[in-house]
N, CA, C and O atoms as a GROMACS GRO file, in nm:
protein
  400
    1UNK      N    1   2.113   3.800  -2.244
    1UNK     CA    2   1.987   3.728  -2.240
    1UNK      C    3   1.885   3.804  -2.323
    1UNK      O    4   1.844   3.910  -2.276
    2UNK      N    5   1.840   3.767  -2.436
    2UNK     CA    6   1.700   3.802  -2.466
    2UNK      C    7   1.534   3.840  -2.423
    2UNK      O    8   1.476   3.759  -2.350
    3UNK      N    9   1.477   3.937  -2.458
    3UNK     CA   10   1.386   3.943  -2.412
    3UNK      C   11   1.307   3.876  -2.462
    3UNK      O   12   1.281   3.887  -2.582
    4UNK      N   13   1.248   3.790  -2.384
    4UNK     CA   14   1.105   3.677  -2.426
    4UNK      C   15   0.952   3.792  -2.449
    4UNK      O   16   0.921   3.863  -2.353
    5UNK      N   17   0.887   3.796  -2.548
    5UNK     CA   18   0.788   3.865  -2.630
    5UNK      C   19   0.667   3.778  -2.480
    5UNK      O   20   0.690   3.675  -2.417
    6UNK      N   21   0.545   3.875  -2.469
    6UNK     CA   22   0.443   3.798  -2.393
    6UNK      C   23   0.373   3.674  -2.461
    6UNK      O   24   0.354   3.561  -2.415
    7UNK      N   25   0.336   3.735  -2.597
    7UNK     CA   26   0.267   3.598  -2.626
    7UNK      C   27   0.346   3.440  -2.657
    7UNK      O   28   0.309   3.327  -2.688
    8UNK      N   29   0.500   3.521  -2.622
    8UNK     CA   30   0.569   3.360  -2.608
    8UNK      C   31   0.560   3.322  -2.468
    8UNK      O   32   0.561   3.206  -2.427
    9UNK      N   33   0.556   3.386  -2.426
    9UNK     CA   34   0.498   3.335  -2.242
    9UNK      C   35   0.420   3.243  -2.256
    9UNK      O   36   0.462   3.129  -2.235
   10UNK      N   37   0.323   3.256  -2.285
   10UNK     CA   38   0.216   3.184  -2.280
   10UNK      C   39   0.232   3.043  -2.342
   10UNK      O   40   0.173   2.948  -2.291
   11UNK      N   41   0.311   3.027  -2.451
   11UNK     CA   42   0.350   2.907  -2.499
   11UNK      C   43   0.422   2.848  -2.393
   11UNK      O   44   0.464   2.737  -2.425
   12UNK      N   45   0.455   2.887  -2.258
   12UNK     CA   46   0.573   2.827  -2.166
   12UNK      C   47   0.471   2.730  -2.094
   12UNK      O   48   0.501   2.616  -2.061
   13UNK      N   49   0.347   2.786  -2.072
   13UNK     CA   50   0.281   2.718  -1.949
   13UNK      C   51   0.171   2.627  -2.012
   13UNK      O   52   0.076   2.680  -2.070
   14UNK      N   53   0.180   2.490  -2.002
   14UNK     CA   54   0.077   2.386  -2.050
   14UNK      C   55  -0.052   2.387  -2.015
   14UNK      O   56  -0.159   2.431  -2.058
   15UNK      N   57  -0.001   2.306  -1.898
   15UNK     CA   58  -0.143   2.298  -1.862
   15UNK      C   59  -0.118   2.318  -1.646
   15UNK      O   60  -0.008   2.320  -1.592
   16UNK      N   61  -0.247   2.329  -1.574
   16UNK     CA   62  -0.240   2.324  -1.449
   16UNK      C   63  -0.206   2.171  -1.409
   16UNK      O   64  -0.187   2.100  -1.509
   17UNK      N   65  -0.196   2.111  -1.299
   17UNK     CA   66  -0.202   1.991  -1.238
   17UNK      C   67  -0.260   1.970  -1.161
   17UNK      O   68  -0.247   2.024  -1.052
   18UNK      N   69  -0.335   1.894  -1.184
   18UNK     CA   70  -0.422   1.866  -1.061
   18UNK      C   71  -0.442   1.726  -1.002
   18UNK      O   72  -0.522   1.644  -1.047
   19UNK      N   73  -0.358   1.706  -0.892
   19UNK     CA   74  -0.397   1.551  -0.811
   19UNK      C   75  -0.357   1.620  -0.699
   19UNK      O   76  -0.307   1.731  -0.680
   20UNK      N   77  -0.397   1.511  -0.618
   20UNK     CA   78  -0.374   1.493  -0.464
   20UNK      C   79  -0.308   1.614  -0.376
   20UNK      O   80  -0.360   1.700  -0.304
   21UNK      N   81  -0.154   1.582  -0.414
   21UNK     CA   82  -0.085   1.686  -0.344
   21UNK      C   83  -0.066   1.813  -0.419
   21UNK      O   84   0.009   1.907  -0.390
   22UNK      N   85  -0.149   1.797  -0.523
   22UNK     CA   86  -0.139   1.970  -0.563
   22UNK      C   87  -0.254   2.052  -0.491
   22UNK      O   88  -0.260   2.165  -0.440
   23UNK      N   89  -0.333   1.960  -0.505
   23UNK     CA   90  -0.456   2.020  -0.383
   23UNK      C   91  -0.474   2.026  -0.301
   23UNK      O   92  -0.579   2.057  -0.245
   24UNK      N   93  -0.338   1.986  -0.248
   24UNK     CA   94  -0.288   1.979  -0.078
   24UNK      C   95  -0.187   2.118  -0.067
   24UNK      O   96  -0.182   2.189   0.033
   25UNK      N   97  -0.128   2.135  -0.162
   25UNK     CA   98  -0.017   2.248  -0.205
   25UNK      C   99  -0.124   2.411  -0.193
   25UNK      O  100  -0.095   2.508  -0.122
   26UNK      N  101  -0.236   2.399  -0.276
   26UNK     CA  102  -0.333   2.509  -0.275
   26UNK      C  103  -0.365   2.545  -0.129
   26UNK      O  104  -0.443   2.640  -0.119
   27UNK      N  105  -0.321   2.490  -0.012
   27UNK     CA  106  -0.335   2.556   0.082
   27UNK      C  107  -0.259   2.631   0.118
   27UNK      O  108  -0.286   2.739   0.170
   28UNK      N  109  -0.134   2.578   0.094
   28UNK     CA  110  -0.058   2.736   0.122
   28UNK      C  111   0.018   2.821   0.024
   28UNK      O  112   0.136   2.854   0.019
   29UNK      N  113  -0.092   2.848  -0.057
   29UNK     CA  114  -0.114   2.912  -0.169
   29UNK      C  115   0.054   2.891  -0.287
   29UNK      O  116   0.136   2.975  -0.325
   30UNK      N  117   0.043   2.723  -0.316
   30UNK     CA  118   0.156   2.715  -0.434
   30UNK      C  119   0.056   2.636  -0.520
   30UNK      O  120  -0.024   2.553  -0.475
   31UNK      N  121   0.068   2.668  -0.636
   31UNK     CA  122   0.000   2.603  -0.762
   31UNK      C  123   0.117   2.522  -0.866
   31UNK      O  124   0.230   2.562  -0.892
   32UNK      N  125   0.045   2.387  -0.918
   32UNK     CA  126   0.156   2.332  -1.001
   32UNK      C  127   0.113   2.331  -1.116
   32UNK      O  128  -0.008   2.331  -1.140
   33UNK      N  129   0.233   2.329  -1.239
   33UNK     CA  130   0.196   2.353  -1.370
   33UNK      C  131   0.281   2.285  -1.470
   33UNK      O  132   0.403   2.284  -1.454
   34UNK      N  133   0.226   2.231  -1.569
   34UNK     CA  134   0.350   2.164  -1.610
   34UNK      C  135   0.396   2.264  -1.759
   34UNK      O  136   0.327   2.322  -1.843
   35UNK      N  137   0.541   2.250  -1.742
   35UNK     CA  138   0.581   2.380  -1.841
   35UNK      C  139   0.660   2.300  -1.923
   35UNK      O  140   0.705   2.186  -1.912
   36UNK      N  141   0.670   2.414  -2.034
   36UNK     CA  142   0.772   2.313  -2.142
   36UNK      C  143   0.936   2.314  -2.084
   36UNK      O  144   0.984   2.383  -1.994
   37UNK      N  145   1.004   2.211  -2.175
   37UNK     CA  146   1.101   2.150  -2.143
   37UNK      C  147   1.200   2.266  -2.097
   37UNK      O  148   1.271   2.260  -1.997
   38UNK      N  149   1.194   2.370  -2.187
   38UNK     CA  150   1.286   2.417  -2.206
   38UNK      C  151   1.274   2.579  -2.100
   38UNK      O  152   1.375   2.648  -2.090
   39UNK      N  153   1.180   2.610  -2.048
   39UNK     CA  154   1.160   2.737  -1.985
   39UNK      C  155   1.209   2.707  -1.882
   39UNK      O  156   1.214   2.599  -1.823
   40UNK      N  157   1.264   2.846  -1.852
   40UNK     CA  158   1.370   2.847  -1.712
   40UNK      C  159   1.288   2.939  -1.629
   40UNK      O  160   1.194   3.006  -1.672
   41UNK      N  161   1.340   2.936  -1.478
   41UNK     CA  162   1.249   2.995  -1.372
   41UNK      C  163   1.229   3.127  -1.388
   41UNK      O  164   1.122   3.164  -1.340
   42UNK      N  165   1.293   3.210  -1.439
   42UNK     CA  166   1.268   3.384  -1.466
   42UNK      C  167   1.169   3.345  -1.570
   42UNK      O  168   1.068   3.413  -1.550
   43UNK      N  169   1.152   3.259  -1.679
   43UNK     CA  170   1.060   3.276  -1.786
   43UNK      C  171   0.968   3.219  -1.735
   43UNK      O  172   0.869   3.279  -1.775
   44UNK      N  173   0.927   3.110  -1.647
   44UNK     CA  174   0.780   3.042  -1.549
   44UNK      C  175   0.731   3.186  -1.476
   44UNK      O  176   0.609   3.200  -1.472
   45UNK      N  177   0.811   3.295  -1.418
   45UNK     CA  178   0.760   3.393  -1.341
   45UNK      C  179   0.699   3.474  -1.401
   45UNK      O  180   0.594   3.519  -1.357
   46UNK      N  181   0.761   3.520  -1.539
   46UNK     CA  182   0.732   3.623  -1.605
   46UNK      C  183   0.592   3.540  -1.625
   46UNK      O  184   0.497   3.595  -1.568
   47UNK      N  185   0.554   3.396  -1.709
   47UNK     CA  186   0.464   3.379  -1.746
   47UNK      C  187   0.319   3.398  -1.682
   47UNK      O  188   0.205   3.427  -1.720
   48UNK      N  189   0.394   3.364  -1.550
   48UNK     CA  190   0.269   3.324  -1.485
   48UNK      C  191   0.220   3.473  -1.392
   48UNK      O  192   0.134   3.456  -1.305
   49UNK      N  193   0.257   3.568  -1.405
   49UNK     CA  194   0.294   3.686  -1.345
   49UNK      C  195   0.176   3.774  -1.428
   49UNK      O  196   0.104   3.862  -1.383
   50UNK      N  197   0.181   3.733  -1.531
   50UNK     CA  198   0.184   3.784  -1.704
   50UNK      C  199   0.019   3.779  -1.695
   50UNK      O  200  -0.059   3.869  -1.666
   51UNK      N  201  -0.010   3.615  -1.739
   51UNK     CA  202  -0.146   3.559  -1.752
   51UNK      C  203  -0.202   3.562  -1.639
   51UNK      O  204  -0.322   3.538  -1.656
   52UNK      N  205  -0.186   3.574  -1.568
   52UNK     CA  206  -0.306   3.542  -1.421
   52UNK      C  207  -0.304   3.694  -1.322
   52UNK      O  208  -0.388   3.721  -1.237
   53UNK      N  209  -0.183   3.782  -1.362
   53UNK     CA  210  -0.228   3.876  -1.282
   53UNK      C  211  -0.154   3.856  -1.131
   53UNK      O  212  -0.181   3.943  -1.048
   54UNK      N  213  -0.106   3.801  -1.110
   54UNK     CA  214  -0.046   3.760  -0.964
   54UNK      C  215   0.129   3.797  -0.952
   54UNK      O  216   0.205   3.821  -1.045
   55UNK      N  217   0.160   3.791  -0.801
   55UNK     CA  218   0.275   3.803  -0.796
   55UNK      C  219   0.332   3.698  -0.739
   55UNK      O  220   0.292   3.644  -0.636
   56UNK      N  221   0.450   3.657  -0.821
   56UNK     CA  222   0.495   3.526  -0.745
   56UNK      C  223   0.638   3.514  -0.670
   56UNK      O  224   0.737   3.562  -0.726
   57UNK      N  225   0.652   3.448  -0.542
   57UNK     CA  226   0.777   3.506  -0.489
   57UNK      C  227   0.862   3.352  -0.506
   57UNK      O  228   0.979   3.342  -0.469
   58UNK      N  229   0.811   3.274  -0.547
   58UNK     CA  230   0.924   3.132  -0.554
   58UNK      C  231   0.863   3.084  -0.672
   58UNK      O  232   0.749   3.096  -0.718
   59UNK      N  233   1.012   3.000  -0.728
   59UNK     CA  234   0.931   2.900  -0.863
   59UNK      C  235   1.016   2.804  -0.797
   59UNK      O  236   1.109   2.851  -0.731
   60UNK      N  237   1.001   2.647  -0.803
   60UNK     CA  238   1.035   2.535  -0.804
   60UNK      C  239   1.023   2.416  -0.903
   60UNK      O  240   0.914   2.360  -0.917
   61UNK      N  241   1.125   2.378  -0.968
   61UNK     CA  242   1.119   2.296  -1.110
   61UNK      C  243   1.166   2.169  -1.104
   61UNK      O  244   1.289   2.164  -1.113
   62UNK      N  245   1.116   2.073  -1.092
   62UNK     CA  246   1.134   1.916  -1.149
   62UNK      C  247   1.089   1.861  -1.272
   62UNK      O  248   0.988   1.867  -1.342
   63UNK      N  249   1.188   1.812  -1.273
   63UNK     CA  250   1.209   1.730  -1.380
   63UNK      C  251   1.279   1.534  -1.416
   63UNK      O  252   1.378   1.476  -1.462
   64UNK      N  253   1.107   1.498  -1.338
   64UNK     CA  254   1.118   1.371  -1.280
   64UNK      C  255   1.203   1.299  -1.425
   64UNK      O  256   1.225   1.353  -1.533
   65UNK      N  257   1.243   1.142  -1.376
   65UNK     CA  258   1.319   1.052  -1.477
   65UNK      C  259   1.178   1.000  -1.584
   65UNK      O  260   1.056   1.017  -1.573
   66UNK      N  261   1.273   0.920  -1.702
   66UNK     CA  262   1.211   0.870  -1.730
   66UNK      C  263   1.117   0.735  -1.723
   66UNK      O  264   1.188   0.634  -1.732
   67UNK      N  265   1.012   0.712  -1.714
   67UNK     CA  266   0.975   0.582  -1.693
   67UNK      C  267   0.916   0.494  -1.826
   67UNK      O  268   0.852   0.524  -1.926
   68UNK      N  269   0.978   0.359  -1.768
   68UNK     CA  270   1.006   0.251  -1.926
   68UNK      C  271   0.820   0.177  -1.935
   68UNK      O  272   0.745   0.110  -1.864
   69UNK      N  273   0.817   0.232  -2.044
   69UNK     CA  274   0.658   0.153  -2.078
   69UNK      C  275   0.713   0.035  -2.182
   69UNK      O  276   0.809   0.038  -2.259
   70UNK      N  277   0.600  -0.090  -2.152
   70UNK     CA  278   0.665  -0.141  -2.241
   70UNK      C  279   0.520  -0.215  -2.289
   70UNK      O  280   0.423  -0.233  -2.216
   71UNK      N  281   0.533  -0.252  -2.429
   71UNK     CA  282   0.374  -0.316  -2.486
   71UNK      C  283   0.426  -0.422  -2.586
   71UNK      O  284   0.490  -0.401  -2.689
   72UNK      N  285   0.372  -0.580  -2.519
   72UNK     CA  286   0.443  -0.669  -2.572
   72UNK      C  287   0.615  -0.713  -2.589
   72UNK      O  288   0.672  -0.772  -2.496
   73UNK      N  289   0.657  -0.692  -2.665
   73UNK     CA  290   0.780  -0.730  -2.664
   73UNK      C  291   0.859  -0.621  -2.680
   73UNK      O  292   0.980  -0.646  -2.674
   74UNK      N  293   0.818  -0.464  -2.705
   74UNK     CA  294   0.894  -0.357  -2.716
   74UNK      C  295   0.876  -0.321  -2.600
   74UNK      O  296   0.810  -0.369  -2.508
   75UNK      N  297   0.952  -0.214  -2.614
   75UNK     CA  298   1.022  -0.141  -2.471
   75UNK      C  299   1.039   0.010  -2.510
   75UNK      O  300   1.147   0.030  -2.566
   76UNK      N  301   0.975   0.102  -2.497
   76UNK     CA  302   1.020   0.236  -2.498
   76UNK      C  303   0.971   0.333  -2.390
   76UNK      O  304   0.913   0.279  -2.296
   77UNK      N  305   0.985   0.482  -2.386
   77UNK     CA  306   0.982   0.544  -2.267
   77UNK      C  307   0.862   0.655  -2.286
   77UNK      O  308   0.829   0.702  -2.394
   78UNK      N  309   0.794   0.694  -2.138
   78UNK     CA  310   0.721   0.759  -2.168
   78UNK      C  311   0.785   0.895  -2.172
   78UNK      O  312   0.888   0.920  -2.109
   79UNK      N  313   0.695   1.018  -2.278
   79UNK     CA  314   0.782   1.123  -2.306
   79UNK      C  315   0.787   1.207  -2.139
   79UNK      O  316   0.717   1.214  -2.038
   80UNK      N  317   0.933   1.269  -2.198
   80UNK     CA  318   0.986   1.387  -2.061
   80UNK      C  319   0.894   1.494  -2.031
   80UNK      O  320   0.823   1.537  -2.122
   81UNK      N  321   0.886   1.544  -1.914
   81UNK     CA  322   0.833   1.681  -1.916
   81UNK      C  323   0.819   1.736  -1.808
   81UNK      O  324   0.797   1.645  -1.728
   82UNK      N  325   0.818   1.866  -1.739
   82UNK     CA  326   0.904   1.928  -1.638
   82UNK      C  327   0.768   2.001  -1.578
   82UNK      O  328   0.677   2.049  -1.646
   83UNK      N  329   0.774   2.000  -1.482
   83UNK     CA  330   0.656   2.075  -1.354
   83UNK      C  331   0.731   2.197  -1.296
   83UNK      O  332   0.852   2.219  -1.292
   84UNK      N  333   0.634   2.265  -1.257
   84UNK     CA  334   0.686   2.386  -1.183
   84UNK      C  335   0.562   2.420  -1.105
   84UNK      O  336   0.449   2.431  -1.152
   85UNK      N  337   0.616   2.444  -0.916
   85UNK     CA  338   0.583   2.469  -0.843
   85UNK      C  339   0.566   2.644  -0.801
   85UNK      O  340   0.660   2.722  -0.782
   86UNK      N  341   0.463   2.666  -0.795
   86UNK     CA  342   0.472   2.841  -0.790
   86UNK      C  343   0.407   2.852  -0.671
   86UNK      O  344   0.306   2.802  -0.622
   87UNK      N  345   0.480   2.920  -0.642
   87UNK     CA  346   0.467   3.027  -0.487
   87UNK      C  347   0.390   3.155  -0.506
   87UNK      O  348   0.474   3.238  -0.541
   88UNK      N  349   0.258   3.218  -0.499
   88UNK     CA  350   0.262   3.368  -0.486
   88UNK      C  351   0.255   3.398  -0.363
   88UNK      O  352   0.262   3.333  -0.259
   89UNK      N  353   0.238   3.529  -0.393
   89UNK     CA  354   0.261   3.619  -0.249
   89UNK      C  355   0.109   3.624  -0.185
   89UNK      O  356   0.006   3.603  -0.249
   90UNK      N  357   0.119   3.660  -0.036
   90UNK     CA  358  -0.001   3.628   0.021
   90UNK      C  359  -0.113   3.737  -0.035
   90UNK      O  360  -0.078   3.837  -0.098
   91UNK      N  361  -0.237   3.709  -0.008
   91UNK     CA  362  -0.346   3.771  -0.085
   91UNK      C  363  -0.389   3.707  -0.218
   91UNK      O  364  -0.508   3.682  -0.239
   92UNK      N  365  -0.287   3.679  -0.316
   92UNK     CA  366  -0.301   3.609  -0.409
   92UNK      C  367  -0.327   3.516  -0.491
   92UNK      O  368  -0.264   3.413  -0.470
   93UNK      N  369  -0.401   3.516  -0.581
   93UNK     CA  370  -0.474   3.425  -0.609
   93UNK      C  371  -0.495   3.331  -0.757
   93UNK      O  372  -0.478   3.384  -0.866
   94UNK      N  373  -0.525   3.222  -0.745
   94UNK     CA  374  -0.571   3.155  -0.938
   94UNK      C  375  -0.698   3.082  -0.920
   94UNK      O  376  -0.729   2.993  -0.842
   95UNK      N  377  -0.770   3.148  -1.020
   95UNK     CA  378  -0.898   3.088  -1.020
   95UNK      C  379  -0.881   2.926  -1.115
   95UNK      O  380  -0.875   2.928  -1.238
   96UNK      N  381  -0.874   2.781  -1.029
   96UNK     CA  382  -0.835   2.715  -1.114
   96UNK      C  383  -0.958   2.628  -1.170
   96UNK      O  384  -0.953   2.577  -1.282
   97UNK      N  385  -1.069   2.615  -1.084
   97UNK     CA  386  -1.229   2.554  -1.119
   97UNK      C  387  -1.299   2.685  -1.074
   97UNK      O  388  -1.336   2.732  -0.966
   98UNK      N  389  -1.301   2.735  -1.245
   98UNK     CA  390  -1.372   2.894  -1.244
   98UNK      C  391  -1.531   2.800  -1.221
   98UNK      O  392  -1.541   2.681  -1.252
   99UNK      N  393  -1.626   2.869  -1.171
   99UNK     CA  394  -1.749   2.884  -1.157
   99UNK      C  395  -1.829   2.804  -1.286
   99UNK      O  396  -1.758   2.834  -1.383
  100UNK      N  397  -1.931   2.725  -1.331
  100UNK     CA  398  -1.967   2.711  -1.472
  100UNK      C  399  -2.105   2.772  -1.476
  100UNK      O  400  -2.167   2.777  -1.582
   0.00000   0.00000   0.00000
């Protein structure tokens, strides 16, 4: 296995998520994120370990189906893309609506 460089970390993790049950999830301290296709759970840990300063003791990864959009008489799909559920350890923290 290769060692992944940090500032490729950072290319792993998109963006945060934020609806309903992710802000239901922030209570017992798991945050969701949607990561690229291709990062695997040792590389979501390292990332997120990395950038935020935290320690994380679970990752959890879905990678819902695709769903068919269709406009007029075509038919194609909306693009793939994979979430990850992070666990840190208690005490721990992500500032996700920093202060303005």
């Amino acid at each position: 296995m290769t060692k992944t460089q940090p500032r490729d970390l950072a290319d792993l993790i998109i963006r945060p998520i934020v609806t309903e049950k992710a802000t239901l999830l922030l209570e017992q301290n798991q945050y969701v994120f949607e990561v690229a296709l291709k990062a695997t759970k040792t590389q979501i840990k390292a990332a997120i370990e990395n950038l935020f300063d935290v320690k994380v003791t679970q990752v959890n990864t879905l990678r819902p189906g695709r769903k068919r959009k269709r406009v007029g008489r075509f038919i194609g799909y909306k693009p793939l893309y994979k979430r990850a559920m992070v666990t840190l350890a208690e005490g721990d923290s992500i500032d996700l609506f920093p202060e303005v």
